[in-house]
KEVEX-101106 format. One record per atom (N, C-alpha, C): x negated, y negated, z; residue number from 0; residue in one letter; atom name. Coordinates in nm, 3 decimals. Layout:
% KEVEX-101106
<atom u="X" v="Y" w="Z" num="NUM" residu="a" atome="CA"/>
...
END
This chain:
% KEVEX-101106
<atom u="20.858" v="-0.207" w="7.073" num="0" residu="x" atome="N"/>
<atom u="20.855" v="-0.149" w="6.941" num="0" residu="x" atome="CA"/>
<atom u="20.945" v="-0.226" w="6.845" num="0" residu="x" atome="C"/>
<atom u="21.074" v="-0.273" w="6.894" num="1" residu="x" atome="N"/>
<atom u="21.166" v="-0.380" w="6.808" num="1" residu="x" atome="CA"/>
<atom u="21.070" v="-0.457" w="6.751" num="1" residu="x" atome="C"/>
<atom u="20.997" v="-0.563" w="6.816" num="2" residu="x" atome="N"/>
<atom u="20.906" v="-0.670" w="6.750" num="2" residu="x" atome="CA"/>
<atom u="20.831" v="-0.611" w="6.668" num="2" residu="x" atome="C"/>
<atom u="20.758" v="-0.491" w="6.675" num="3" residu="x" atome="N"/>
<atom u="20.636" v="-0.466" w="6.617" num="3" residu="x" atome="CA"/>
<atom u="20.774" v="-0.445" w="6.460" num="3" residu="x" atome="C"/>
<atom u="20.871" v="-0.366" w="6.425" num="4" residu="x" atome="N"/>
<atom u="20.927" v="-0.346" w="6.335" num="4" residu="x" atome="CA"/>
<atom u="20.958" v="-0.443" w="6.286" num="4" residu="x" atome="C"/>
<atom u="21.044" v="-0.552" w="6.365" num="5" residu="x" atome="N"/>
<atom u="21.039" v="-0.693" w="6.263" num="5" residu="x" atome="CA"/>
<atom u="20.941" v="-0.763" w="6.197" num="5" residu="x" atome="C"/>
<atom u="20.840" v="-0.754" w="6.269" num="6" residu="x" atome="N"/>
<atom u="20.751" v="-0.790" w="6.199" num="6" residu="x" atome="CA"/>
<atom u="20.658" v="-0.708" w="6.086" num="6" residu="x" atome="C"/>
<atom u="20.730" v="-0.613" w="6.056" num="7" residu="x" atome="N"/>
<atom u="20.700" v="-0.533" w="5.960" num="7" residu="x" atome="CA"/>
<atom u="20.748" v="-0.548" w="5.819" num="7" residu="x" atome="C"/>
<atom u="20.892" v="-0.572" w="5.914" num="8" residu="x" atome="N"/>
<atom u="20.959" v="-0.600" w="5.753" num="8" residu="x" atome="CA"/>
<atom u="20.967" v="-0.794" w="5.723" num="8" residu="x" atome="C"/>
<atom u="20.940" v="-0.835" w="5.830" num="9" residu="x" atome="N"/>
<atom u="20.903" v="-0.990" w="5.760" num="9" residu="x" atome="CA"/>
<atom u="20.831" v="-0.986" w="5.687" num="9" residu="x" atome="C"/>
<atom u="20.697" v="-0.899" w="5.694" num="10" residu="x" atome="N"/>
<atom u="20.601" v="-0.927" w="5.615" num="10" residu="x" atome="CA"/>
<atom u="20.607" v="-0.790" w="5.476" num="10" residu="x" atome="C"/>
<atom u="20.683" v="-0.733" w="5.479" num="11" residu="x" atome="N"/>
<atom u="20.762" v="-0.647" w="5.342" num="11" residu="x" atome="CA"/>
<atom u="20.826" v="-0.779" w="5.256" num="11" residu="x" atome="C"/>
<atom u="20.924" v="-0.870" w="5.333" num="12" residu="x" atome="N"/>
<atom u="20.969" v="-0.939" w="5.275" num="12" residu="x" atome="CA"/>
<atom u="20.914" v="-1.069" w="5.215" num="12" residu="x" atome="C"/>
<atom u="20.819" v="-1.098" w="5.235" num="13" residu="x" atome="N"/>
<atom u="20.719" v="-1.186" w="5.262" num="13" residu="x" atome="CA"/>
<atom u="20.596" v="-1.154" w="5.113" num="13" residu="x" atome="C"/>
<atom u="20.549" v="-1.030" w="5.104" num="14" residu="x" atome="N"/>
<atom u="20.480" v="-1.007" w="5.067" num="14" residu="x" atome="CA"/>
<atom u="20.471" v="-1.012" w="4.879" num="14" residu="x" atome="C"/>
<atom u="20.623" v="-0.951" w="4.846" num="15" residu="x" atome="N"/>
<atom u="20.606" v="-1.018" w="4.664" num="15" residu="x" atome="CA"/>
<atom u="20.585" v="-1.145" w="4.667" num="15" residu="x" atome="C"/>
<atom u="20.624" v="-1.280" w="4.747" num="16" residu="x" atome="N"/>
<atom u="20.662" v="-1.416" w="4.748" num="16" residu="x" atome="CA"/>
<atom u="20.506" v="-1.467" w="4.738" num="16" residu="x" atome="C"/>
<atom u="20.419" v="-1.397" w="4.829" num="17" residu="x" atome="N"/>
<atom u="20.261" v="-1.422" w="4.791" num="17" residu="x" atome="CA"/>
<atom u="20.175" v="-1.390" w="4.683" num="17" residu="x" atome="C"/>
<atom u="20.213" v="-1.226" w="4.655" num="18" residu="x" atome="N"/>
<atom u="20.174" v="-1.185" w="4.512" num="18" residu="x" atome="CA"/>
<atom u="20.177" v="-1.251" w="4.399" num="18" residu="x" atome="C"/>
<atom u="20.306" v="-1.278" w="4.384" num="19" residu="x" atome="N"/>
<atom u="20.297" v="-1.348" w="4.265" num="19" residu="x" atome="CA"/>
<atom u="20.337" v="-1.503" w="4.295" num="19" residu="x" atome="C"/>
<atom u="20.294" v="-1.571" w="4.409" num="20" residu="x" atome="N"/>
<atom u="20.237" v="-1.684" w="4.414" num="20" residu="x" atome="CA"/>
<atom u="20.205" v="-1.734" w="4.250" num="20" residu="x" atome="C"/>
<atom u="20.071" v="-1.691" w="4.272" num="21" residu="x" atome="N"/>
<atom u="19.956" v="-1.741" w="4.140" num="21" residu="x" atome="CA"/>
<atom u="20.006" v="-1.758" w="4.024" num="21" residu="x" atome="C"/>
<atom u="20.134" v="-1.648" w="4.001" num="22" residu="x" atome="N"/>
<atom u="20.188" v="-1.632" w="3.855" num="22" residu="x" atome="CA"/>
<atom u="20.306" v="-1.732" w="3.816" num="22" residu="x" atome="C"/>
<atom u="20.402" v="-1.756" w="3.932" num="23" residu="x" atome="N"/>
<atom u="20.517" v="-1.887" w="3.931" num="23" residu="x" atome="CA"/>
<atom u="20.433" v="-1.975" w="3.931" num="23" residu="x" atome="C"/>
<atom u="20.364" v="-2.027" w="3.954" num="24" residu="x" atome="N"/>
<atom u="20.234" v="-2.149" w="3.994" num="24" residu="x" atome="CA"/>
<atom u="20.193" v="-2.179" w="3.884" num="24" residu="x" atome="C"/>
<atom u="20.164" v="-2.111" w="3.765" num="25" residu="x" atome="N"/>
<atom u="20.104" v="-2.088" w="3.605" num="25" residu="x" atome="CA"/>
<atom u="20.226" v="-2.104" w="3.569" num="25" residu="x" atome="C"/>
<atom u="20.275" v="-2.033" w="3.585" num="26" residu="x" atome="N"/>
<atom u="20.454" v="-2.026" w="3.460" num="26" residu="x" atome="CA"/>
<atom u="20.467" v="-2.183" w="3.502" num="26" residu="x" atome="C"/>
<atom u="20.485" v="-2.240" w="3.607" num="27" residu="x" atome="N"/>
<atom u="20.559" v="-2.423" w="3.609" num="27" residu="x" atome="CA"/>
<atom u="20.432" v="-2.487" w="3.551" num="27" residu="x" atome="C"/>
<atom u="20.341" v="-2.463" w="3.539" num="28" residu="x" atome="N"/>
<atom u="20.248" v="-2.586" w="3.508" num="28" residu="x" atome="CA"/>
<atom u="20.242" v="-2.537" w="3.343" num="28" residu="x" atome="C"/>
<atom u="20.289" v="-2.458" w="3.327" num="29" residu="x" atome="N"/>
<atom u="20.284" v="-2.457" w="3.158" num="29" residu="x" atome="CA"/>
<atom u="20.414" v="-2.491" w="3.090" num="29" residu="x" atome="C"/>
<atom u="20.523" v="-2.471" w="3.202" num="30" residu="x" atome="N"/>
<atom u="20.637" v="-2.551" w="3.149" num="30" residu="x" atome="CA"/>
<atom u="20.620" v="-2.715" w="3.202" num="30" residu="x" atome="C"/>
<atom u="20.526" v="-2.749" w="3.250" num="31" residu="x" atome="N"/>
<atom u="20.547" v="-2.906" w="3.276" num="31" residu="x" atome="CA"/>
<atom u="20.434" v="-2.927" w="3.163" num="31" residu="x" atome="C"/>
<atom u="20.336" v="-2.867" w="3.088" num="32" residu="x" atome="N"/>
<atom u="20.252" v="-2.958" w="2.984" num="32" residu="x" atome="CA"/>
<atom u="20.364" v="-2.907" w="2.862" num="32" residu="x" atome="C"/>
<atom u="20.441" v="-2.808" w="2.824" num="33" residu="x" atome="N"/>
<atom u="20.543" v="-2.809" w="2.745" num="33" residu="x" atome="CA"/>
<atom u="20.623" v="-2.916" w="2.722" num="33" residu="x" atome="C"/>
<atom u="20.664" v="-2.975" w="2.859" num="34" residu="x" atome="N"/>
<atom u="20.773" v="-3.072" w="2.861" num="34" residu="x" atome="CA"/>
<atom u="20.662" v="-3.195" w="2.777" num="34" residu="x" atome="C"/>
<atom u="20.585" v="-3.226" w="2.876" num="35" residu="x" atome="N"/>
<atom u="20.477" v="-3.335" w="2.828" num="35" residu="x" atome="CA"/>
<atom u="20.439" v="-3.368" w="2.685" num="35" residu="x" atome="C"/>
<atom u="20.477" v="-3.221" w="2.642" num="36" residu="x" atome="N"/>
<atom u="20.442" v="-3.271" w="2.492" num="36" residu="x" atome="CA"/>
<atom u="20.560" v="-3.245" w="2.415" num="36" residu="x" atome="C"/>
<atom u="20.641" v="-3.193" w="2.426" num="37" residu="x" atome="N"/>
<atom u="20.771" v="-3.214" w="2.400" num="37" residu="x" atome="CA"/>
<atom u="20.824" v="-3.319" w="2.395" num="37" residu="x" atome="C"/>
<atom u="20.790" v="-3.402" w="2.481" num="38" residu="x" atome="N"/>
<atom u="20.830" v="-3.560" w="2.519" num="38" residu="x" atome="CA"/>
<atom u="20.793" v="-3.646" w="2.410" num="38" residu="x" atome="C"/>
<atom u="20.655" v="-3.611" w="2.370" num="39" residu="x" atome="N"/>
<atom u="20.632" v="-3.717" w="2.267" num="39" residu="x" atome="CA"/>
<atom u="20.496" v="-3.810" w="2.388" num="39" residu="x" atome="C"/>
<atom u="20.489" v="-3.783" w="2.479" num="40" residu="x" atome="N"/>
<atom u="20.350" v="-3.825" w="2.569" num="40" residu="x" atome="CA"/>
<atom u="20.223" v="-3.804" w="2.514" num="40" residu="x" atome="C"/>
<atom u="20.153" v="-3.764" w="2.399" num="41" residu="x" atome="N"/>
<atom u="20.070" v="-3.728" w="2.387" num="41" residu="x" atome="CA"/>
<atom u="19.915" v="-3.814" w="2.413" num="41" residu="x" atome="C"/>
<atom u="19.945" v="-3.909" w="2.397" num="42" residu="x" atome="N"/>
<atom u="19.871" v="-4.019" w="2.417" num="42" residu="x" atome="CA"/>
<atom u="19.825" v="-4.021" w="2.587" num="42" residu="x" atome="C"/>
<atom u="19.870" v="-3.944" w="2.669" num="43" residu="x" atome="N"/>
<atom u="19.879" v="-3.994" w="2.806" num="43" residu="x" atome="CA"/>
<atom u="19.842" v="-3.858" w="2.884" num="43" residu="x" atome="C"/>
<atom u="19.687" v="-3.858" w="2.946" num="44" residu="x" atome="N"/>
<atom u="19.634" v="-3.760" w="2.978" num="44" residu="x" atome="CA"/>
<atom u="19.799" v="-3.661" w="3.136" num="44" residu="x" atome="C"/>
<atom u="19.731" v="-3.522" w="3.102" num="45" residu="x" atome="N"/>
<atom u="19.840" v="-3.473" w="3.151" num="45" residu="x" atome="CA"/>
<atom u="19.746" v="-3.482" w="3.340" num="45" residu="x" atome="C"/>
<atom u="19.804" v="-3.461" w="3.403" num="46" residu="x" atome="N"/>
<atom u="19.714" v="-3.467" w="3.559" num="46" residu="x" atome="CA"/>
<atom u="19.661" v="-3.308" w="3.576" num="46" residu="x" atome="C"/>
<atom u="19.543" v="-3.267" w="3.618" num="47" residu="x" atome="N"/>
<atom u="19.578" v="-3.123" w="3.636" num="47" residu="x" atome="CA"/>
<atom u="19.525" v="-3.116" w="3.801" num="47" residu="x" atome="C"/>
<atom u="19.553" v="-3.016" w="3.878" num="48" residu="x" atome="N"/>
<atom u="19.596" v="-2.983" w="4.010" num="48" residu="x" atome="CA"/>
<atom u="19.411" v="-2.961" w="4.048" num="48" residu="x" atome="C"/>
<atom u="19.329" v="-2.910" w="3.947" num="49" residu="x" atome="N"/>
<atom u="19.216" v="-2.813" w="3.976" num="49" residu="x" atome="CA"/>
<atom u="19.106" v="-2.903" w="3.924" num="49" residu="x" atome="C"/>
<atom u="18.982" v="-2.926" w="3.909" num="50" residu="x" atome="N"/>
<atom u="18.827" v="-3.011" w="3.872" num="50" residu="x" atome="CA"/>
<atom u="18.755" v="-2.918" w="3.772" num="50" residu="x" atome="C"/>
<atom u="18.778" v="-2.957" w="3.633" num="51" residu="x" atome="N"/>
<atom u="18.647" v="-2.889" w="3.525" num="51" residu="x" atome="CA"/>
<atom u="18.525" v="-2.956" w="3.576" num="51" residu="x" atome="C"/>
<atom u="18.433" v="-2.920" w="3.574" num="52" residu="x" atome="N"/>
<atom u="18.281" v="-2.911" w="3.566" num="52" residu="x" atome="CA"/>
<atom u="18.258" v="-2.909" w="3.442" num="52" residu="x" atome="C"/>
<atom u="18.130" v="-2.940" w="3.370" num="53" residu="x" atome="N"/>
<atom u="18.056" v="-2.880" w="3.264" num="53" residu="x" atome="CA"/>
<atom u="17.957" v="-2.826" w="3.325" num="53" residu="x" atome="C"/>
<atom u="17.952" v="-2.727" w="3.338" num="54" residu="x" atome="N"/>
<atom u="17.843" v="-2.655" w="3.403" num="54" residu="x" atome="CA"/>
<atom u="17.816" v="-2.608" w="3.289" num="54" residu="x" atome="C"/>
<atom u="17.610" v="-2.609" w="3.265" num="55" residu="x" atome="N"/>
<atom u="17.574" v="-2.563" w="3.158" num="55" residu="x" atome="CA"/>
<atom u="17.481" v="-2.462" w="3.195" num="55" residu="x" atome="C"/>
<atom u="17.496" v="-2.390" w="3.257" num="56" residu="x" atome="N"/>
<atom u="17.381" v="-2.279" w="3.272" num="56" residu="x" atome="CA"/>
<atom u="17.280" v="-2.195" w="3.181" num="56" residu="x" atome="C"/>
END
């Protein structure tokens, strides 16, 4: 029963750090195109992590 409880609360502790994954992940990539253009880079495409499509349906 010890194990089964640790591993209860690992994953209590565990579990905001995934939630809001997605949202720290957004907050830095909008402070790194901030910086980017802050810099005076504008000329110099920014990299992004994800693939636009033009999908025209």
């Amino acid at each position: 029963m010890n194990a089964f409880m640790q591993e209860v609360v690992r994953a209590a502790k565990e579990s905001p750090k995934l939630f809001f994954a997605p949202l720290t992940g957004a907050i830095d990539a909008i402070r790194r195109e901030m910086n980017h253009l802050a810099a005076g880079d504008r000329h110099e495409p920014v990299r992004h992590s994800h693939t636009v499509t033009n999908d025209q349906r």
